[in-house]
C-alpha positions as CSV (number, residue, x, y, z in Angstrom):
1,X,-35.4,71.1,100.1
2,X,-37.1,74.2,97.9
3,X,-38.8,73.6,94.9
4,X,-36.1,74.5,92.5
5,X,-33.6,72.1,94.4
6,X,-35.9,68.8,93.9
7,X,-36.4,70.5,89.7
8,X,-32.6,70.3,89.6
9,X,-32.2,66.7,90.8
10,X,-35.1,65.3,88.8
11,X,-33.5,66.7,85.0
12,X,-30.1,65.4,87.0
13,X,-32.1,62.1,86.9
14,X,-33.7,62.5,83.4
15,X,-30.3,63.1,81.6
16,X,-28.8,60.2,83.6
17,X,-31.4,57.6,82.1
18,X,-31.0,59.0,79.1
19,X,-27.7,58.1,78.7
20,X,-27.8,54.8,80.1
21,X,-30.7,54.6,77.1
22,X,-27.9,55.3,74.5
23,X,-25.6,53.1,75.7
24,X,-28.0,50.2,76.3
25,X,-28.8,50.8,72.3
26,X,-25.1,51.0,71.7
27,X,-24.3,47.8,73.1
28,X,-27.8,46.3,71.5
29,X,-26.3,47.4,68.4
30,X,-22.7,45.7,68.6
31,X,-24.2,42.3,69.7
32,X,-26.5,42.8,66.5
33,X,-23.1,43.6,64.6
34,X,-21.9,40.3,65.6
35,X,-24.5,38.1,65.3
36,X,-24.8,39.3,62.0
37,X,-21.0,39.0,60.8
38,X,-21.2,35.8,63.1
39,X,-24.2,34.2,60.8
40,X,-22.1,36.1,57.1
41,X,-19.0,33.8,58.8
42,X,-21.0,30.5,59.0
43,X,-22.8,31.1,55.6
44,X,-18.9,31.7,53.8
45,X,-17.9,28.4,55.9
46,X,-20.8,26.5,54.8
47,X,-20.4,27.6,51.5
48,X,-16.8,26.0,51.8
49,X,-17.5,23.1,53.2
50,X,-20.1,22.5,50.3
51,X,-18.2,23.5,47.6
52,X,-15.5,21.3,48.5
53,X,-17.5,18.4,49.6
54,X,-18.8,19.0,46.0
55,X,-15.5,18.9,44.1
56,X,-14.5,16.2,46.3
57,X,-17.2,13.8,45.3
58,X,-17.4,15.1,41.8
59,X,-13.3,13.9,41.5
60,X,-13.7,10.7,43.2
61,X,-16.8,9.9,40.4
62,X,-14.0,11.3,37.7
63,X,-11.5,8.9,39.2
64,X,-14.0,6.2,38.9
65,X,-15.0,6.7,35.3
66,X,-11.3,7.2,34.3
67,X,-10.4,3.8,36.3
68,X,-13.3,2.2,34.4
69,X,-12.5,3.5,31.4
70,X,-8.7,3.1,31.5
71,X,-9.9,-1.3,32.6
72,X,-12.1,-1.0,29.4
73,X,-9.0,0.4,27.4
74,X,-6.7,-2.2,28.6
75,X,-9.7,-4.8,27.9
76,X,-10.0,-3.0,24.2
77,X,-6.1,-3.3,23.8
78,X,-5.8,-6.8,24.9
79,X,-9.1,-7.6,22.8
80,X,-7.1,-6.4,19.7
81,X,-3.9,-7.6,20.5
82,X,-5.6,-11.1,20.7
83,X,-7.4,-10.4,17.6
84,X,-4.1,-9.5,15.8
85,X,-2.8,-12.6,16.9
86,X,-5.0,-14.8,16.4
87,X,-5.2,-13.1,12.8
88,X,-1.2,-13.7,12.3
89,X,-1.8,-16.9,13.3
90,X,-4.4,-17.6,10.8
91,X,-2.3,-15.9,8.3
92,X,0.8,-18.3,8.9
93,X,-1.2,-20.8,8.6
94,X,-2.6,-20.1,5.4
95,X,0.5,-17.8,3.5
96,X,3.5,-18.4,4.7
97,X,4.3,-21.6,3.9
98,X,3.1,-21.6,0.2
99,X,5.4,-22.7,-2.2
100,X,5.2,-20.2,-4.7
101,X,7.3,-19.4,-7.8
102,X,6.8,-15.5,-7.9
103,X,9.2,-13.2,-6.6
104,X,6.9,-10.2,-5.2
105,X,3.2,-10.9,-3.9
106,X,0.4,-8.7,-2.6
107,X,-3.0,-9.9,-1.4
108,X,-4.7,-7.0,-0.2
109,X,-8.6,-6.5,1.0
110,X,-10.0,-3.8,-1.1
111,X,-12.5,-2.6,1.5
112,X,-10.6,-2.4,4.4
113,X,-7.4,-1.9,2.6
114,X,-5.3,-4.2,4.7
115,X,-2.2,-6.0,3.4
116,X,-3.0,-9.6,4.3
117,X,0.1,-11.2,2.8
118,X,3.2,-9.9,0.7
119,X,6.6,-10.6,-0.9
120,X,9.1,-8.0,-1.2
121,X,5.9,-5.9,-2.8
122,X,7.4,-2.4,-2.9
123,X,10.2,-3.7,-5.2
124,X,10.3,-1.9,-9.1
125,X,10.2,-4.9,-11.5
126,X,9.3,-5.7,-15.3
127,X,5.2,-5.4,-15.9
128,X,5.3,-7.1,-19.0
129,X,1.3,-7.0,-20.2
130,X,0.3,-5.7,-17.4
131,X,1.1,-2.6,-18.7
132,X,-1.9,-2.5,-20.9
133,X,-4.1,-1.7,-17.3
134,X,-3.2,1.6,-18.2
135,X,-3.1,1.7,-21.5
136,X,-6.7,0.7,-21.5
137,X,-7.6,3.3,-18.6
138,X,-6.1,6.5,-21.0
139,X,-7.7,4.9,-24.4
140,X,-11.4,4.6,-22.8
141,X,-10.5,8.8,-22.8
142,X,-8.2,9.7,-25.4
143,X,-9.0,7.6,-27.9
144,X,-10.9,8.6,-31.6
145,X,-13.7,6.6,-32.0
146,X,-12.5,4.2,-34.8
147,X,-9.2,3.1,-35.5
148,X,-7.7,1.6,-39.2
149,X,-5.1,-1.0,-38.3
150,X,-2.1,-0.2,-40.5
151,X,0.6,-2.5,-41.3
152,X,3.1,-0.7,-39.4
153,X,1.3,-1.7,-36.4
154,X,0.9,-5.0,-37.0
155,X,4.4,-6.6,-35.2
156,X,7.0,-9.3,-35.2
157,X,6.1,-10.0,-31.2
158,X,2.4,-11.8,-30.8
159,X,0.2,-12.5,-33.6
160,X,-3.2,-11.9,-32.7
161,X,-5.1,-12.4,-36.0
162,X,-5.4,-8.9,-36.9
163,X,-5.1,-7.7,-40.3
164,X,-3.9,-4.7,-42.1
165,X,-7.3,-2.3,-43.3
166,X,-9.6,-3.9,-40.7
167,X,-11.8,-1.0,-38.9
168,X,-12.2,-1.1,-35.5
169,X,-15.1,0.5,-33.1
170,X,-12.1,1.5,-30.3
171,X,-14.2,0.2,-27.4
172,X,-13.8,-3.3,-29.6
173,X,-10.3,-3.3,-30.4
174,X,-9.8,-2.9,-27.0
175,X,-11.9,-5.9,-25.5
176,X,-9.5,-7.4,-28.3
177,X,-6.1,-5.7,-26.3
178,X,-7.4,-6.5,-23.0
179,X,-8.7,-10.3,-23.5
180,X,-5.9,-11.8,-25.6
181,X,-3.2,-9.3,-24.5
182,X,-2.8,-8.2,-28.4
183,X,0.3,-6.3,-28.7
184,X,-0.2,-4.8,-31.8
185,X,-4.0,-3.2,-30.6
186,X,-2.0,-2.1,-28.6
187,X,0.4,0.0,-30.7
188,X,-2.8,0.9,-33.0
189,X,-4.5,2.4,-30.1
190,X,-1.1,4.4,-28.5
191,X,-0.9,5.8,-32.4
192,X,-4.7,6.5,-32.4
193,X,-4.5,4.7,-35.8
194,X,-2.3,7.1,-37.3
195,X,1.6,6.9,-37.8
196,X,2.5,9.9,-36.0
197,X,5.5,9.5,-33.4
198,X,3.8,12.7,-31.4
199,X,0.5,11.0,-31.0
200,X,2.4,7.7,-29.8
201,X,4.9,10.1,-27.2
202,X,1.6,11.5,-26.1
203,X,-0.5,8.7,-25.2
204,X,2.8,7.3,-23.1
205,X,2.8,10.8,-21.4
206,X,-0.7,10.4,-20.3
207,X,-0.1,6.6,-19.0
208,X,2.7,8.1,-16.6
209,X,0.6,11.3,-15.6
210,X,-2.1,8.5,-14.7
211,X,0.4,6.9,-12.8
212,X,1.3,9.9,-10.9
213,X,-2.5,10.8,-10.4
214,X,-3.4,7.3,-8.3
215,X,-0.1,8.1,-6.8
216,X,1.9,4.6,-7.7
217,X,5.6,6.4,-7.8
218,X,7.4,3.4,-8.6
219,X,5.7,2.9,-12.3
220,X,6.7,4.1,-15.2
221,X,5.7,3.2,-18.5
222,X,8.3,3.1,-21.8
223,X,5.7,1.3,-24.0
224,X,1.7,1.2,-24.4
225,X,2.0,-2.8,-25.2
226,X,4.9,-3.7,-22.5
227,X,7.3,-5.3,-24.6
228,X,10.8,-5.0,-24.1
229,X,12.5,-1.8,-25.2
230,X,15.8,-4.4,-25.8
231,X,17.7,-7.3,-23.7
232,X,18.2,-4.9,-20.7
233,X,15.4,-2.5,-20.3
234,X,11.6,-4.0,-19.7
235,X,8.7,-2.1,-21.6
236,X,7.4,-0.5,-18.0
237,X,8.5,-0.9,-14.2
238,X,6.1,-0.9,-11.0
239,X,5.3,-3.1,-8.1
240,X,3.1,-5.3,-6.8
241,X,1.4,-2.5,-4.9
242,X,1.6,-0.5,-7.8
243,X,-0.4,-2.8,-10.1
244,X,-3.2,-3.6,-7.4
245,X,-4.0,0.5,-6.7
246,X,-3.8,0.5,-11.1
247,X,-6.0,-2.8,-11.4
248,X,-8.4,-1.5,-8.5
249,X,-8.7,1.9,-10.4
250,X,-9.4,0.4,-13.9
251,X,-12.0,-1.7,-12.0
252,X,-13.7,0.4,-9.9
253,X,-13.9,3.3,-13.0
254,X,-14.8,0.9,-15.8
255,X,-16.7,-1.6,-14.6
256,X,-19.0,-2.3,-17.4
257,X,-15.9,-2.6,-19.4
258,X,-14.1,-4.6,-17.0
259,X,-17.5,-7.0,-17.2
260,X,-17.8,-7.3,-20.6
261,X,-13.7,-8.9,-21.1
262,X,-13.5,-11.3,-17.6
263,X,-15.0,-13.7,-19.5
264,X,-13.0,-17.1,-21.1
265,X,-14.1,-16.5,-24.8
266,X,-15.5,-13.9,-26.4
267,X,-16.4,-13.1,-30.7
268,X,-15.1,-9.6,-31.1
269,X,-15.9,-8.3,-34.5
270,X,-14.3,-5.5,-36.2
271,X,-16.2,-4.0,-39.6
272,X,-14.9,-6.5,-41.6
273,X,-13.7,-10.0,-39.8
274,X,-14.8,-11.5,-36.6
275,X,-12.1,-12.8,-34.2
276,X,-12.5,-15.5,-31.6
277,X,-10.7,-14.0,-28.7
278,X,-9.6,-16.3,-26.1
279,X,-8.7,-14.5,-22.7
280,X,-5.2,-15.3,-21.9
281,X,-6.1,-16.3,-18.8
282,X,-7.3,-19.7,-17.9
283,X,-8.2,-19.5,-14.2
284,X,-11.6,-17.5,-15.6
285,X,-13.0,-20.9,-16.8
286,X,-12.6,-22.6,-13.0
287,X,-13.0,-19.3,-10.8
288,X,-16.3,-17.4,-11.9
289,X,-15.0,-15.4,-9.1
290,X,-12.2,-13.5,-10.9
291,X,-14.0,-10.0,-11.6
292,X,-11.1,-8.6,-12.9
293,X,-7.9,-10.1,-14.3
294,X,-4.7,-9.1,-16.9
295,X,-2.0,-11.4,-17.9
296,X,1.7,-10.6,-18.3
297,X,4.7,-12.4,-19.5
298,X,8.1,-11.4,-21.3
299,X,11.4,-13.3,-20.6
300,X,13.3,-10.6,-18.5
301,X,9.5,-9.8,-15.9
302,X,8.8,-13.1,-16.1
303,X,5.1,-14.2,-15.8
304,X,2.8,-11.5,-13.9
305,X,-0.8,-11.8,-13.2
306,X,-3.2,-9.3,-11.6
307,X,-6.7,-10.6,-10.3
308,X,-9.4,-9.2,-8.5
309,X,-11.4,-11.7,-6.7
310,X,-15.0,-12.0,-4.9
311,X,-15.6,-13.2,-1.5
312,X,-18.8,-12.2,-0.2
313,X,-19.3,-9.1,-0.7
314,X,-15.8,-8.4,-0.5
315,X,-13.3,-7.7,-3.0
316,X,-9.9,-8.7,-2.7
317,X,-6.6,-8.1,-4.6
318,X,-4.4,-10.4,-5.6
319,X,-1.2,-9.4,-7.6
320,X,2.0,-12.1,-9.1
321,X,4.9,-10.5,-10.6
322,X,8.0,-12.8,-11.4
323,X,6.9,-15.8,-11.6
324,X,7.1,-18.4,-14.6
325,X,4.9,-18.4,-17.5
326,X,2.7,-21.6,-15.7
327,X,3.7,-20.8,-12.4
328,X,1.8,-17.5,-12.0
329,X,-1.8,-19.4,-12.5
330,X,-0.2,-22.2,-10.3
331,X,0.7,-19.6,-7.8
332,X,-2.6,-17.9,-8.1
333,X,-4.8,-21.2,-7.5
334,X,-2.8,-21.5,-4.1
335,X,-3.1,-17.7,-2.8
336,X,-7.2,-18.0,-4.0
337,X,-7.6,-21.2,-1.9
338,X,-5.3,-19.8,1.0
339,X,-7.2,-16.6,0.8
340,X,-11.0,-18.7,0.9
341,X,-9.5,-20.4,4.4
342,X,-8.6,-16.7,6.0
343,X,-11.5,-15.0,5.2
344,X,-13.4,-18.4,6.4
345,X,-11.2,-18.4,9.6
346,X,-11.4,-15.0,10.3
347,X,-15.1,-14.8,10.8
348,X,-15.4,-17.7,12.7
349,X,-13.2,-15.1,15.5
């Protein structure tokens, strides 16, 4: 074999290995290729799995705090529907089987606003005196500050003692209105002491805009004083519901005021003659309680009574419309003493 012979088979040789070297890498590279998408595969898969072991653990604690939560609702619910009864039967107890003259009742908690016990105490009826909760509400701000009583004023219906030329501080013939239920204080204070029929038609205006105002749609005055307008038509119309938002108003605005006339007796003086005024209500003498009370009775309403009383700290409403003239203190003691044995009941559960 020459020279150039054994040349030829040796680059036949070289190119040969070379190639074998590129395929080697070749298939070096492929099994790289799929280790790697093999390893990008597992990763995605494991991030599967993990994200839904995840969510599957984090629902099952969901589904546990919603079970819990929907046993502690059920326990709330049937916590309060044992409460309610309970409280029903506490009120049976202690309401419903009064004997009581009046026709519609309220007794209502002022600070929680709950009805406790009523009779028929949407229904529109005759105020009587009552009336004179808003007639003292729009004086305390509409009012000069003296008023002359004029003989006009003073009228047929309730003799108070007052006299024709006495001059009254307002605020005083007021405590007069409010304590002994004066009708014609009243009249002298819708007239603002002077006989003008527009000064009288605009104080009534501004006791039904107060009406609208605490929102008591079922009032409506005709007269400052509450007497009858004749045989058929009552002086002013509202209900029981009515008078305790009116009474809790005057209270809650005036109460200095308020203070100053729940009180038995009182000497209110105008500038000339002092007056002995005797509240018209007697349960103020047995019930220091009473921090807030207004009388009412006419034939055709019937005796009325509004009362705020004191528990505690809490304040509690108590209104009588249609009863009799004795019967609405007679119905009052009962729904005071009925109310004393709730309230005690109540916190005992």
């Amino acid at each position: 074999m020459n020279k150039i012979s054994l040349n030829k088979i040796l680059n036949n040789l070289k190119e040969k290995q070379g190639f074998l070297n590129i395929e080697k890498l070749k298939n070096i590279n492929k099994i790289k290729v799929f280790v790697y998408s093999l390893f990008v595969l597992l990763g995605v898969f494991i991030s599967i799995i993990s994200y839904t072991l995840v969510n599957y653990y984090q629902a099952q604690h969901i589904l546990k705090i919603t079970e819990l939560e929907n046993k502690k609702s059920v326990a709330q619910i049937k916590a309060l529907q044992e409460k309610q009864k309970i409280e029903k039967m506490i009120i049976d107890q202690n309401f419903n089987k009064l004997k009581l003259d009046a026709k519609n009742i309220l007794v209502k908690d002022l600070t929680t606003k709950k009805e406790i016990f009523s009779k028929e105490a949407d229904k529109k009826v005759g105020l009587a005196s009552l009336t004179k909760i808003a007639t003292l509400a729009v004086a305390l701000n509409n009012s000069p500050k003296n008023i002359i009583i004029k003989a006009p004023f003073l009228l047929a219906d309730g003799d108070n003692g007052l006299v024709a030329g006495e001059n009254f501080n307002t605020k005083k013939l007021l405590e007069l209105m409010f304590m002994v239920s004066s009708n014609d204080a009243a009249t002298a204070i819708a007239y603002k002491g002077e006989l003008k029929e527009s000064n009288h038609q605009d104080f009534l205006k501004k006791m039904n805009t107060l009406a609208d105002k605490l929102g008591i749609k079922s009032t409506i005055f005709l007269s400052e004083s509450g007497l009858d307008i004749d045989d058929y038509i009552n002086g002013s119309y509202g209900s029981a519901k009515d008078i305790s938002s009116l009474s809790e108003y005057v209270y809650k605005t005036y109460p200095d005021f308020i203070k100053e006339v729940t009180v038995p007796t009182k000497k209110i003086c105008s500038k000339t003659i002092c007056h002995d005024a005797k509240n018209t209500d007697p349960l103020l003498i047995e019930y220091p309680n009473i921090v807030f009370s207004k009388t009412g009775w006419t034939h055709p309403a019937g005796g009325n009574l509004s009362l705020i009383y004191k528990i505690n700290n809490n304040y509690y409403s108590i209104v009588i419309l249609g009863s009799t003239k004795q019967g609405r203190f007679n119905d009052a003691k009962l729904l005071i003493k009925a109310l004393k044995n709730y309230v005690i009941q109540k916190n005992k559960n």
